[in-house]
C-alpha positions, 0 to 999 in steps of 0.5 A: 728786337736786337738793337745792339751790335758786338764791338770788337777790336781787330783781332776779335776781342769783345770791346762794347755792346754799341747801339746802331746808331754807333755802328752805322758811324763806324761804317761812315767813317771806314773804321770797320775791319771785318763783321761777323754774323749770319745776317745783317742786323739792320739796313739803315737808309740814309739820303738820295744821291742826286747824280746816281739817284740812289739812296744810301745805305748801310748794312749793319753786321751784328758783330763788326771788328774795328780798325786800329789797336786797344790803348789797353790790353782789354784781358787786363780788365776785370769785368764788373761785378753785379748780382744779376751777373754772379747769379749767372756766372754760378748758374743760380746754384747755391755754392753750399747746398748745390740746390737751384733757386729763383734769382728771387731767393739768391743772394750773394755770399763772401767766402771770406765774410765782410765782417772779417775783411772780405771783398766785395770781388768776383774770386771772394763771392758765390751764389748761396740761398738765404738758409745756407748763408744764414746757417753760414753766417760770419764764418769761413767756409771751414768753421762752418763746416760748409765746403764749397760745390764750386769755387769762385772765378773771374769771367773772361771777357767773353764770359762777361759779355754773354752774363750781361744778360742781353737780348741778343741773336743766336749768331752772336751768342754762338759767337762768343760761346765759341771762344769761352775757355775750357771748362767754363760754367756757361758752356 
């Protein structure tokens, strides 16, 4: 089940994965803007109004945009860096040999080794298999002789949001995937 609804703020940005529950409160308060989505996620019930003898409720979009401007430019954010999202930014393919590998066997390699300053950053790292980053080892790409297949990028937001790896309905995939930037891995 898709449990969580795509915040976004007013003009469309991707701000949070939120549970229903926080969805539904938006709607409470009047907070939403504008939605987006093929259908409702949810129909949330809540009490009976005595007077007109209905009983609220409240339709849950799977994208709902909020009311009122980000406190920060939200493309100035450098999204989080995990594993589980560079292997998926890099299609699980090893930056050395092109070969495609289980997550299993992946791991994540600095361009520039730790050992030698490297970060720990989304332009420094790409996927390698355990031979080529062995056969690597603390050399750049150069000294090793090891051109890369691909270079190193940070996500955009959008990007960001589909590498999180969620569950989520194909209406909402769309959605993004429609705003990724040009040439991007994810298309």
């Amino acid at each position: 089940m898709h449990s969580h609804v795509l915040q976004l703020d007013i003009q469309g940005t991707p701000q949070a994965w939120v549970s229903l529950e926080q969805a539904v409160l938006h709607y409470a308060c009047d907070d939403v803007a504008w939605e987006d989505g093929d259908a409702p996620l949810a129909t949330m019930r809540g009490g009976f109004n005595v007077a007109r003898g209905v009983q609220s409720r409240i339709e849950v979009a799977p994208i709902i945009a909020l009311r009122g401007a980000s406190k920060i430019n939200l493309f100035d954010v450098i999204p989080g860096l995990t594993k589980r999202k560079l292997l998926r930014r890099d299609r699980h393919t090893c930056a050395y040999c092109a070969g495609v590998f289980p997550e299993q066997v992946l791991q994540c390699e600095h361009v520039l080794p730790a050992s030698r300053g490297g970060a720990w950053s989304w332009t420094n790292l790409v996927t390698a298999c355990a031979v080529c980053n062995g056969r690597k080892a603390a050399r750049t790409p150069e000294e090793a002789g090891m051109p890369l297949v691909y270079l190193p990028y940070v996500p955009s937001r959008f990007e960001n949001f589909l590498l999180e790896g969620r569950n989520i309905r194909a209406d909402v995939h769309e959605w993004l995937a429609r705003r990724l930037p040009k040439g991007s891995r994810l298309q």
